[in-house]
PASEBA-1860 file (N, C-alpha, C; in nm, 3 decimals):
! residues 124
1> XXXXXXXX> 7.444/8.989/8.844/7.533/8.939/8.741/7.517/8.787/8.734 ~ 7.543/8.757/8.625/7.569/8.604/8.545/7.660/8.555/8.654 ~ 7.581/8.414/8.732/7.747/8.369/8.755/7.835/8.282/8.684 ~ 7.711/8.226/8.544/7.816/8.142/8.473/7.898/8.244/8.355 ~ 7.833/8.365/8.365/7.891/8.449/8.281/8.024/8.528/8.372 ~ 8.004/8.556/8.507/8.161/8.549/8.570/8.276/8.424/8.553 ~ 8.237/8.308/8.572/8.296/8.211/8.549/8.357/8.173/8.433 ~ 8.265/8.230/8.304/8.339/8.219/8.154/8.464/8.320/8.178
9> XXXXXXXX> 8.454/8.466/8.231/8.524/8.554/8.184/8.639/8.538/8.296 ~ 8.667/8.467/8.420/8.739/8.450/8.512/8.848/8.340/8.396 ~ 8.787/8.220/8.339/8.880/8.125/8.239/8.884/8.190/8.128 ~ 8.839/8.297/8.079/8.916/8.397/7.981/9.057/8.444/8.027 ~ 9.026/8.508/8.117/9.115/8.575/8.164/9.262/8.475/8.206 ~ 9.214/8.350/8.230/9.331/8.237/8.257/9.366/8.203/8.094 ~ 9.294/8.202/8.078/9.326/8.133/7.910/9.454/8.311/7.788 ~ 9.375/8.356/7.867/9.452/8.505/7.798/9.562/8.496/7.870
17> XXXXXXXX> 9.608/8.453/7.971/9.717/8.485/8.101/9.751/8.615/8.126 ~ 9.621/8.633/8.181/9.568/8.771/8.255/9.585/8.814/8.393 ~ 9.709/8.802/8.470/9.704/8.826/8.593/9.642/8.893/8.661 ~ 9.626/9.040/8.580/9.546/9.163/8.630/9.352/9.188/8.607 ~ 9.350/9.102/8.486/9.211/9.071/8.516/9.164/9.000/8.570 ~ 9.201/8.911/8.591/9.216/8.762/8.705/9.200/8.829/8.803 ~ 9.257/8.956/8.892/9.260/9.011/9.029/9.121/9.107/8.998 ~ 9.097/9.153/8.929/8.986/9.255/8.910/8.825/9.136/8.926
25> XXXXXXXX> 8.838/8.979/8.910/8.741/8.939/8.929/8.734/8.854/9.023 ~ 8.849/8.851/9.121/8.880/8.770/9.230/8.819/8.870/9.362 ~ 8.741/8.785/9.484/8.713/8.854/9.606/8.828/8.893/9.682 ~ 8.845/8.991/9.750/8.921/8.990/9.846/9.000/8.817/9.899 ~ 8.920/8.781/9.967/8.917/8.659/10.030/8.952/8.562/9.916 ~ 8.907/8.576/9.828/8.981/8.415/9.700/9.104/8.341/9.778 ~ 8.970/8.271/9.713/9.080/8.112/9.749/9.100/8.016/9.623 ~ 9.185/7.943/9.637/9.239/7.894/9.469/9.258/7.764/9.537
33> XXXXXXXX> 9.225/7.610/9.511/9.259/7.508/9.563/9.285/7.421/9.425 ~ 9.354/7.344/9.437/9.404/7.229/9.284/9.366/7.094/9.290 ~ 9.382/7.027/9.238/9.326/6.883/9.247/9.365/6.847/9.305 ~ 9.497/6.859/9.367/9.552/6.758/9.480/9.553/6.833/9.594 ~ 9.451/6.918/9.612/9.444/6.983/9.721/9.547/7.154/9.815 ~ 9.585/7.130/9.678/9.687/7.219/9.758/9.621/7.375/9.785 ~ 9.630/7.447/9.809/9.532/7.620/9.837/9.624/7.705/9.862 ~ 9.560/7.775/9.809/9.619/7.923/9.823/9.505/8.011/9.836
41> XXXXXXXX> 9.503/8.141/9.974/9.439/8.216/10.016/9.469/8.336/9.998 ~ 9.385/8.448/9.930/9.390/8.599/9.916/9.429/8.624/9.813 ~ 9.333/8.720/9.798/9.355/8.776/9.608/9.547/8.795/9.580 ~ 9.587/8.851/9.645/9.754/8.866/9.619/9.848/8.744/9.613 ~ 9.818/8.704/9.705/9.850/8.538/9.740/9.822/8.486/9.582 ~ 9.704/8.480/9.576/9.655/8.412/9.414/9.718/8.481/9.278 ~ 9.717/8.594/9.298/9.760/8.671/9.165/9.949/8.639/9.165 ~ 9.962/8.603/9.254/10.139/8.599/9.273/10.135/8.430/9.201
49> XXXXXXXX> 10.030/8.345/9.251/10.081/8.241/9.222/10.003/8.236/9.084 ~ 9.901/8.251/9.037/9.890/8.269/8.915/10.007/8.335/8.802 ~ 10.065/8.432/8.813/10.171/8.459/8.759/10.307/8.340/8.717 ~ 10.353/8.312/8.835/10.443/8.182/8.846/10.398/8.085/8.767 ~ 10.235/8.079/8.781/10.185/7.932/8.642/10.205/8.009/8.519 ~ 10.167/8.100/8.481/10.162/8.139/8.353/10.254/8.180/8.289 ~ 10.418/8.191/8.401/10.533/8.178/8.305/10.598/7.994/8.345 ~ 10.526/7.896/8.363/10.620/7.810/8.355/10.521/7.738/8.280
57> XXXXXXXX> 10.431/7.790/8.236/10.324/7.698/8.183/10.249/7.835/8.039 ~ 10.299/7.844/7.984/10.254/7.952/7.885/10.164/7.890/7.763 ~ 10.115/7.802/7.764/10.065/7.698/7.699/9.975/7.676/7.724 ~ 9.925/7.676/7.867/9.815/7.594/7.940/9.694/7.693/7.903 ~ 9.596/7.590/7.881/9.444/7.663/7.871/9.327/7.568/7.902 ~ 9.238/7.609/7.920/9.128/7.557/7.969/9.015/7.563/7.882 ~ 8.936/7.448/7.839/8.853/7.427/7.721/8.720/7.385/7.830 ~ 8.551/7.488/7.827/8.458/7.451/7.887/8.411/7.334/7.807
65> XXXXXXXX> 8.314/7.280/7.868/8.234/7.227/7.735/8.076/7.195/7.827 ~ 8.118/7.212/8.032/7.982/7.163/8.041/7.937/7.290/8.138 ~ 7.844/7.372/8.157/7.829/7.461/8.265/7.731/7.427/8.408 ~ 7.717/7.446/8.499/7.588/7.438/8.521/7.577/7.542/8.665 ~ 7.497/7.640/8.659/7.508/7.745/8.835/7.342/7.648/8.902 ~ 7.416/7.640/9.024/7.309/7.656/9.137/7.330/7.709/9.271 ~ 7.237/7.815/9.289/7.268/7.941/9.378/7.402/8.027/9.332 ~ 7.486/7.997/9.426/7.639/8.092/9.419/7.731/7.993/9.350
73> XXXXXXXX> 7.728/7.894/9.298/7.831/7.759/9.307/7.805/7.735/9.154 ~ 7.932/7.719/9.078/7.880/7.693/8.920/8.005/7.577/8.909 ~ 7.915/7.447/8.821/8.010/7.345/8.849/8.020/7.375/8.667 ~ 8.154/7.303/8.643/8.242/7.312/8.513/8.275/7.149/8.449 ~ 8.245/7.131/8.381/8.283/7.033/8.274/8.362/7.061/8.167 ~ 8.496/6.992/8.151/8.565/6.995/8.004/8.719/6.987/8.036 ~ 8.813/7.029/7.976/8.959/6.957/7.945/9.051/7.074/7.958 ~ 9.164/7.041/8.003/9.290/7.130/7.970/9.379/7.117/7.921
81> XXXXXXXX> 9.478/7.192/7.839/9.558/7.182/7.679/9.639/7.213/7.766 ~ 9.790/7.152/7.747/9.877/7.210/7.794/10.041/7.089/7.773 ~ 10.177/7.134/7.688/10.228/7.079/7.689/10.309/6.985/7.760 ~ 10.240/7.023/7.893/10.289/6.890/8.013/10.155/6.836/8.043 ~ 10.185/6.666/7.983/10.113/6.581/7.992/10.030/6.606/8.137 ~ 10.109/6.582/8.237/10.029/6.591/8.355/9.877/6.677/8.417 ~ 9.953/6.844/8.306/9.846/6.925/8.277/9.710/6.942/8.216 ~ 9.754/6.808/8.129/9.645/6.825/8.013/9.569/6.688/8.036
89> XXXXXXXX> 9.414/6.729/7.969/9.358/6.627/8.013/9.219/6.630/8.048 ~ 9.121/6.554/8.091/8.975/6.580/8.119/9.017/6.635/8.252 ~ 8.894/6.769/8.313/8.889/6.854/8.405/8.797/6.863/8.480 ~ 8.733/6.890/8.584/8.605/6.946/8.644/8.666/7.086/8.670 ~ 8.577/7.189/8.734/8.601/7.299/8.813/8.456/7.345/8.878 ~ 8.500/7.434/8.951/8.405/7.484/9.020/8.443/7.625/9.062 ~ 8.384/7.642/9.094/8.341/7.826/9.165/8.267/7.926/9.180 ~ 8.245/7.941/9.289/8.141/7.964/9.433/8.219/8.167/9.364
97> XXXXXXXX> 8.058/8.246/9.343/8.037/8.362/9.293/7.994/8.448/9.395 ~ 8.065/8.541/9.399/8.006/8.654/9.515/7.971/8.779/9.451 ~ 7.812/8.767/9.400/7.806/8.899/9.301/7.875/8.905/9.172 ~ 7.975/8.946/9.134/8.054/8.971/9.004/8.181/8.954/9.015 ~ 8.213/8.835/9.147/8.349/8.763/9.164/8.389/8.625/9.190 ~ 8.464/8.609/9.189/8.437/8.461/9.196/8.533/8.446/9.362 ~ 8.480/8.407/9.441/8.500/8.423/9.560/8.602/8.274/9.588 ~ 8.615/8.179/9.538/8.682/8.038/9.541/8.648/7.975/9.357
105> XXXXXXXX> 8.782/7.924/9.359/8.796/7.844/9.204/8.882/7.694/9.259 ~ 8.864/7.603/9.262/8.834/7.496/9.237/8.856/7.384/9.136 ~ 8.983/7.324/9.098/8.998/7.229/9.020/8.973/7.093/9.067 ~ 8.908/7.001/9.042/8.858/6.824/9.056/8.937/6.756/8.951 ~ 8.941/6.651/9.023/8.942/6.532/8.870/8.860/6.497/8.824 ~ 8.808/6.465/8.699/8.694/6.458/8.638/8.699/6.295/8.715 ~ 8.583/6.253/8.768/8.606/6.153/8.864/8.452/6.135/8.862 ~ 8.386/5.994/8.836/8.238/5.982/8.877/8.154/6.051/9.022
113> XXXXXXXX> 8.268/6.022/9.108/8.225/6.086/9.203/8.223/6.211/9.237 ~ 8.336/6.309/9.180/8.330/6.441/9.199/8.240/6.497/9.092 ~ 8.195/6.445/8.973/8.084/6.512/8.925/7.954/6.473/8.983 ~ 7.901/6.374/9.050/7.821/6.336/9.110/7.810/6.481/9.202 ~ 7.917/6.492/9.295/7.876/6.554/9.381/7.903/6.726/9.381 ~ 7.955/6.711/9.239/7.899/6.878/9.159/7.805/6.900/9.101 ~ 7.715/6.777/9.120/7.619/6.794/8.958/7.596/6.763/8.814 ~ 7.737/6.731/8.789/7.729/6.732/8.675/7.676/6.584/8.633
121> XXXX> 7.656/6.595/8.446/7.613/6.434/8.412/7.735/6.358/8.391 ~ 7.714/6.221/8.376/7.802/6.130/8.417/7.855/6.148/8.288 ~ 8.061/6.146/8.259/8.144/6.169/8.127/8.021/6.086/8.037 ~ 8.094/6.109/7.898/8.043/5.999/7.833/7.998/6.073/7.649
END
C-alpha cells in the first residue's frame, strides 16, 4: 500500500471527523504526539481523544499542500482551518506507516528547522 495514499485517507478521515475510520487505520500501538509535545499512546487511548477534539473543535480541518514518503515516514506540508486562532495556521505533519496504517501521526510547527529535518523544502 501507498503510504502517502494512507496518509491522505488517515486526514480524510480527520477532516470528515471520523473517529471510527480513524481507528480502522490506526496500529494497535498508535501514537498521536502535538506540537507541543504532548502524546497519547494506543489506538483507544487515541480514538477517545480524537473524539473529545472533534466535539470541541467541529470546525477544525487540515489542508495538504506538500507530500513527501521516504521508506515508512511521510513528511506533510500545509495549514489548518479552524475557528480558534491558535488552531489555525501553517502546519507540518508526519507519519511513520506500517503497511496500511499509520503507526504514529505527528504534528510540528512549520519551523525552518523542523522541515529541514523532515525533508521538506524551505516555506516560501
Amino acid at each position: 500500500m501507498d503510504p502517502i495514499d494512507v496518509v491522505r485517507r488517515f486526514n480524510t478521515a480527520i477532516n470528515d471527523r471520523d473517529p471510527d475510520r480513524l481507528a480502522s487505520l490506526m496500529s494497535d500501538d498508535h501514537t498521536f504526539t502535538d506540537a507541543a509535545g504532548g502524546t497519547v499512546h494506543g489506538k483507544q487511548a487515541c480514538v477517545r481523544a480524537w473524539r473529545g477534539f472533534f466535539a470541541a473543535f467541529p470546525d477544525y480541518r487540515n489542508i495538504f499542500t506538500g507530500l513527501i514518503a521516504r521508506d515508512d515516514v511521510v513528511a506533510v506540508s500545509g495549514h489548518s482551518t479552524c475557528a480558534r486562532p491558535e488552531l489555525g495556521g501553517p502546519a507540518l505533519w508526519s507519519a511513520r506507516v506500517t503497511g496500511s496504517l499509520v503507526a504514529e501521526w505527528r504534528v510540528h510547527e512549520d519551523t525552518p528547522a523542523a522541515r529541514h529535518e523532515l525533508g521538506l523544502p524551505p516555506a516560501g
